[in-house]
N, CA and C of each residue as an Amber inpcrd file, in Angstrom:
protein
   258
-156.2900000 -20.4730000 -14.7750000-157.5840000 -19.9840000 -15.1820000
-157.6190000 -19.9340000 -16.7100000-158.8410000 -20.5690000 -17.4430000
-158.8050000 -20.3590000 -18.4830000-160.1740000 -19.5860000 -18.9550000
-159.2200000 -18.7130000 -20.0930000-160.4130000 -17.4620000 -20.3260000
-160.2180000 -17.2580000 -21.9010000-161.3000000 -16.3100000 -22.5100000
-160.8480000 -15.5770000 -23.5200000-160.6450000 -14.4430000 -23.5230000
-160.0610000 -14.3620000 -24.6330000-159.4490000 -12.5820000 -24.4700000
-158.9730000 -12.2110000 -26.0220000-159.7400000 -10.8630000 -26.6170000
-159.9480000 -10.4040000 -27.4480000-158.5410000  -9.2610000 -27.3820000
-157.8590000  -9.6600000 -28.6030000-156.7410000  -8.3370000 -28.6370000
-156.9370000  -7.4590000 -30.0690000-156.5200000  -6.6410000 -29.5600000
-156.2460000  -5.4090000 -30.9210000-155.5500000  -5.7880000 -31.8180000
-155.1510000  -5.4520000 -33.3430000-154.7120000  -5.8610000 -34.1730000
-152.6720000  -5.7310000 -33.6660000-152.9680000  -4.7180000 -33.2080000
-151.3570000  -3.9300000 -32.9600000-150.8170000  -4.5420000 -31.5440000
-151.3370000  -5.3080000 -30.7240000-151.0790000  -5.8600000 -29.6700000
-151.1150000  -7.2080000 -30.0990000-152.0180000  -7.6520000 -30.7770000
-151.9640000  -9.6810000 -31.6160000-150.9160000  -9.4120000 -32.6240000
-150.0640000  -8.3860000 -33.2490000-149.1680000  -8.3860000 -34.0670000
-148.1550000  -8.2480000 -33.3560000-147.9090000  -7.5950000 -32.1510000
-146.6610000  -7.1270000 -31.1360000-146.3080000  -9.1900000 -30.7140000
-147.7550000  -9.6730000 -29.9120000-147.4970000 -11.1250000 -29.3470000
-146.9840000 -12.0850000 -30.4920000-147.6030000 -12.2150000 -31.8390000
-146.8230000 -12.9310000 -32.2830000-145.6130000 -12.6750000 -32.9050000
-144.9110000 -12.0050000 -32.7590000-143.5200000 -11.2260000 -33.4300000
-142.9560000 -11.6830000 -32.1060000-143.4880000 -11.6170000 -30.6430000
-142.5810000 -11.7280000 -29.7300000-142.5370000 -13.2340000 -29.5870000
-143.6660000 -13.8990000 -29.8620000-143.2740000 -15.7610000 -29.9420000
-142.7070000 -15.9090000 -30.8740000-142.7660000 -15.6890000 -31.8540000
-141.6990000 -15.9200000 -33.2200000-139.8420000 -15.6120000 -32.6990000
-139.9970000 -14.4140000 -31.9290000-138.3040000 -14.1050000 -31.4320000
-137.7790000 -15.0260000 -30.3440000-139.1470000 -14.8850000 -29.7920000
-138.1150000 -16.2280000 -28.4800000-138.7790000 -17.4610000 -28.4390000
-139.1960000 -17.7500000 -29.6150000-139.8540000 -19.3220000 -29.3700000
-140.6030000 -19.9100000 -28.7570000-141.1450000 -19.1530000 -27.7950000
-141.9980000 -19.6060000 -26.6900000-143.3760000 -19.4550000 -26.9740000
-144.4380000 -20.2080000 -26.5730000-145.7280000 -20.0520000 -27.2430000
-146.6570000 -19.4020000 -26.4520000-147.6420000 -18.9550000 -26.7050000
-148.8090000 -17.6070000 -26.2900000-148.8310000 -17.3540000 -25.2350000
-149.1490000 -18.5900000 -24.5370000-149.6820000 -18.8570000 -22.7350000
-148.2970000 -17.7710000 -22.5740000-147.1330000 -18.4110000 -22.3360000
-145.8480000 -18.2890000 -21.5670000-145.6120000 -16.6590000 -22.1260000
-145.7530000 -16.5950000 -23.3690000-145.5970000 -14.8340000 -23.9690000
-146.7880000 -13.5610000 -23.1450000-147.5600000 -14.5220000 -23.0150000
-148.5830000 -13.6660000 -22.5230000-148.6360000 -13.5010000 -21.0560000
-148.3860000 -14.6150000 -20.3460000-148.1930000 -14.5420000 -19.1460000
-147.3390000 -13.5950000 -18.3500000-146.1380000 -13.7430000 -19.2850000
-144.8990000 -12.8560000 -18.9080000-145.3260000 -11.7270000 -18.9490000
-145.8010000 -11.0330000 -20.0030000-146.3910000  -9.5200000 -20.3050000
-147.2810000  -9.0540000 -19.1370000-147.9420000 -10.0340000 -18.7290000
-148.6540000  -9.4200000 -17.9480000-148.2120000  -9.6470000 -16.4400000
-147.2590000 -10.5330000 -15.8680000-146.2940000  -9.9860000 -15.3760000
-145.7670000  -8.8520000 -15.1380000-145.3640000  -8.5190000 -15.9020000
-144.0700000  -7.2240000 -16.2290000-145.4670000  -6.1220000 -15.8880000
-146.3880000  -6.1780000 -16.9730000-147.3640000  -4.7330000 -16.2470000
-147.7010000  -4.6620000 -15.6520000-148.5790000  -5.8440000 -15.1680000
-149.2580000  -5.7670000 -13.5120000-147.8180000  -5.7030000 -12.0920000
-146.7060000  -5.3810000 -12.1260000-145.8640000  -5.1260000 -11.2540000
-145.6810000  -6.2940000 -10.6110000-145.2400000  -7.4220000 -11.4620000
-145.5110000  -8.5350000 -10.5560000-143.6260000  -9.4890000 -10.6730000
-142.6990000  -8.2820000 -11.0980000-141.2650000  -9.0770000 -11.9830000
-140.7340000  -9.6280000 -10.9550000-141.0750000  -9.1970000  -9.7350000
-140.0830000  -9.5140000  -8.3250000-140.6140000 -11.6780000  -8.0780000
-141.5620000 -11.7410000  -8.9650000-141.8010000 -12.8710000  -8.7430000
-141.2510000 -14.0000000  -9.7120000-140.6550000 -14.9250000  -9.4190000
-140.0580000 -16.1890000 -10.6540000-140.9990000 -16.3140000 -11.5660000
-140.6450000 -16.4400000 -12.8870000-141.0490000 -16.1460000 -13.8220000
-141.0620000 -17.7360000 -14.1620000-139.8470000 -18.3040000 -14.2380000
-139.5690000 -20.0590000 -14.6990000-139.8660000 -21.0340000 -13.1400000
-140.1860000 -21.5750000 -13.7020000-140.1480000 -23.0360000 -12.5940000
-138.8320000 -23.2230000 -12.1580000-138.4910000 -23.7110000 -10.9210000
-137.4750000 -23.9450000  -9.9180000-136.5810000 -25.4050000 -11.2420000
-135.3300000 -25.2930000 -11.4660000-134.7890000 -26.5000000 -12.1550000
-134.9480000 -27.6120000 -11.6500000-135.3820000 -28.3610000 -12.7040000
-135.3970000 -29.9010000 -12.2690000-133.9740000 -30.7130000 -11.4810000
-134.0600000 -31.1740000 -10.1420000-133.0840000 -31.6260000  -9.9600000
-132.5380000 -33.7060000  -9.8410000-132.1790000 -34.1660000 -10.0570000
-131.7760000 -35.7330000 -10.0610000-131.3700000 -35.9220000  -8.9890000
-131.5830000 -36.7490000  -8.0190000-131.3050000 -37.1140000  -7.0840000
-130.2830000 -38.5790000  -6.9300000-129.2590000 -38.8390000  -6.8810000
-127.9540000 -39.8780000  -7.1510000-128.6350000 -41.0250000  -6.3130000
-128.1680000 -42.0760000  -6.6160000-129.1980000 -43.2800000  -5.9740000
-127.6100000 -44.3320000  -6.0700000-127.4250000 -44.9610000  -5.1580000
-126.3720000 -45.9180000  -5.2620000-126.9240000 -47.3940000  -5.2480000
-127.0180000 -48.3080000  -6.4830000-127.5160000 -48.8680000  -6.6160000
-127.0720000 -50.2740000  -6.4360000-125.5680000 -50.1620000  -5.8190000
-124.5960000 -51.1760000  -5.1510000-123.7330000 -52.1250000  -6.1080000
-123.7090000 -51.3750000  -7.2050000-123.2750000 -52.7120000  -8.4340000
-121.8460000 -52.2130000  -8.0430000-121.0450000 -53.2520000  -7.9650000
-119.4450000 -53.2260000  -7.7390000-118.2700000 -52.5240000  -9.2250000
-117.2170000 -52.0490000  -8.5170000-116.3090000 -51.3310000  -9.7360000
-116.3540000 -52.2480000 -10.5030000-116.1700000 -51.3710000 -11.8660000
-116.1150000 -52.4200000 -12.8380000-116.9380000 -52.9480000 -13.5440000
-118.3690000 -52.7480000 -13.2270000-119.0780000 -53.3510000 -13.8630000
-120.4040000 -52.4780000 -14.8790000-119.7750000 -52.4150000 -16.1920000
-120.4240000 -51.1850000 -17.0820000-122.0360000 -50.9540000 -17.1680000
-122.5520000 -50.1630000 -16.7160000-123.9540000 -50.3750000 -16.5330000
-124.7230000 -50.0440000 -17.8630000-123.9600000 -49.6570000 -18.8450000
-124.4740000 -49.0780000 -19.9840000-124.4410000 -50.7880000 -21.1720000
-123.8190000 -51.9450000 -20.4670000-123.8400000 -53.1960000 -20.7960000
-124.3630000 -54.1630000 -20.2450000-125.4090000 -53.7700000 -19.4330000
-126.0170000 -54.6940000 -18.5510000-126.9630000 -56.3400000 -19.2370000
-127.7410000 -55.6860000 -20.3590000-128.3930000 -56.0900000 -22.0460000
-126.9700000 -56.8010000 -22.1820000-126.2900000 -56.6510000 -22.6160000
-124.9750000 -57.7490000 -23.3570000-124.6170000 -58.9170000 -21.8580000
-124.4720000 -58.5800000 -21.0210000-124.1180000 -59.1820000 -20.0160000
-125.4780000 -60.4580000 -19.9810000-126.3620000 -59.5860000 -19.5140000
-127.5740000 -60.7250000 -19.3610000-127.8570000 -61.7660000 -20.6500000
-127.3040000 -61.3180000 -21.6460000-127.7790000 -61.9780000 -23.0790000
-126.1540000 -63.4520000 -23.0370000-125.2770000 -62.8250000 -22.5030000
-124.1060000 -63.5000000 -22.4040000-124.4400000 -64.9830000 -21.1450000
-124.9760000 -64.5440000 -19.7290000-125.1310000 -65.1990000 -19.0680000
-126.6990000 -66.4040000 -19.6340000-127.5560000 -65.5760000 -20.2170000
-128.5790000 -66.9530000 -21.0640000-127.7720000 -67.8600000 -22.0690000
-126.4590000 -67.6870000 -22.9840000-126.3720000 -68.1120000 -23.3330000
-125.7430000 -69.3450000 -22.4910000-124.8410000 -68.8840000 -21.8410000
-124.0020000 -69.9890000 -20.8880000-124.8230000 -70.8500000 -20.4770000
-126.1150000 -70.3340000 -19.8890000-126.7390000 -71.7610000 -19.7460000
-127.6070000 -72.3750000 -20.5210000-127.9370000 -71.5480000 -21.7400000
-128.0130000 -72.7960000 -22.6700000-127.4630000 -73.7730000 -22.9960000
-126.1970000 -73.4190000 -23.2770000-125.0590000 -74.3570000 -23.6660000
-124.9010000 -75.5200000 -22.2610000-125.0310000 -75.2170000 -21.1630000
-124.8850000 -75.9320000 -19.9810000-125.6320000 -76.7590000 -20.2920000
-127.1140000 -76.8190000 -20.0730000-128.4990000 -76.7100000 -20.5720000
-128.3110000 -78.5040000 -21.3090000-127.3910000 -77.8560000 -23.0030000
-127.3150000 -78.7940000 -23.7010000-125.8530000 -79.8820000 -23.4000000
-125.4010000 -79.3250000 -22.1370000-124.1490000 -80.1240000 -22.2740000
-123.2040000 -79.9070000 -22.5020000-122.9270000 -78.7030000 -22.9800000
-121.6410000 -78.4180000 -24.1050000-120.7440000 -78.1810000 -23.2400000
């Protein structure tokens, strides 16, 4: 929901002192606060962690996947050279 909302000088000076300490910006500072007063702490506060899911992508031992670019650049050349004969 998006709204406005008018704060007191001593409550807009409390929020930004508290984004300045933990880095986090208004929405997330403000959200939390009102959290915590409206009796609501029993509820997750952060999003569930992102998780990666492992994928086996069948390439055999041995074969560096972080060189795949050098490999493919190695195999164009070979057949260039084929290509020309060499």
């Amino acid at each position: 929901m998006r709204t406005t909302l008018t704060l007191d000088p001593d409550v807009a000076a409390r929020l930004d002192s508290e984004m300045k300490r933990s880095g986090e910006g208004m929405k997330a500072v403000v959200n939390r606060a009102l959290r915590v007063g409206l009796g609501m702490t029993d509820k997750p506060v952060r999003p569930e962690p992102f998780r990666v899911a492992p994928h086996d992508f069948g390439f055999r031992p041995g074969v560096d996947l972080d060189r795949l670019n050098q490999l493919v650049d190695e195999l164009d050349a070979e057949e260039a050279a084929r290509k020309l004969g060499r």
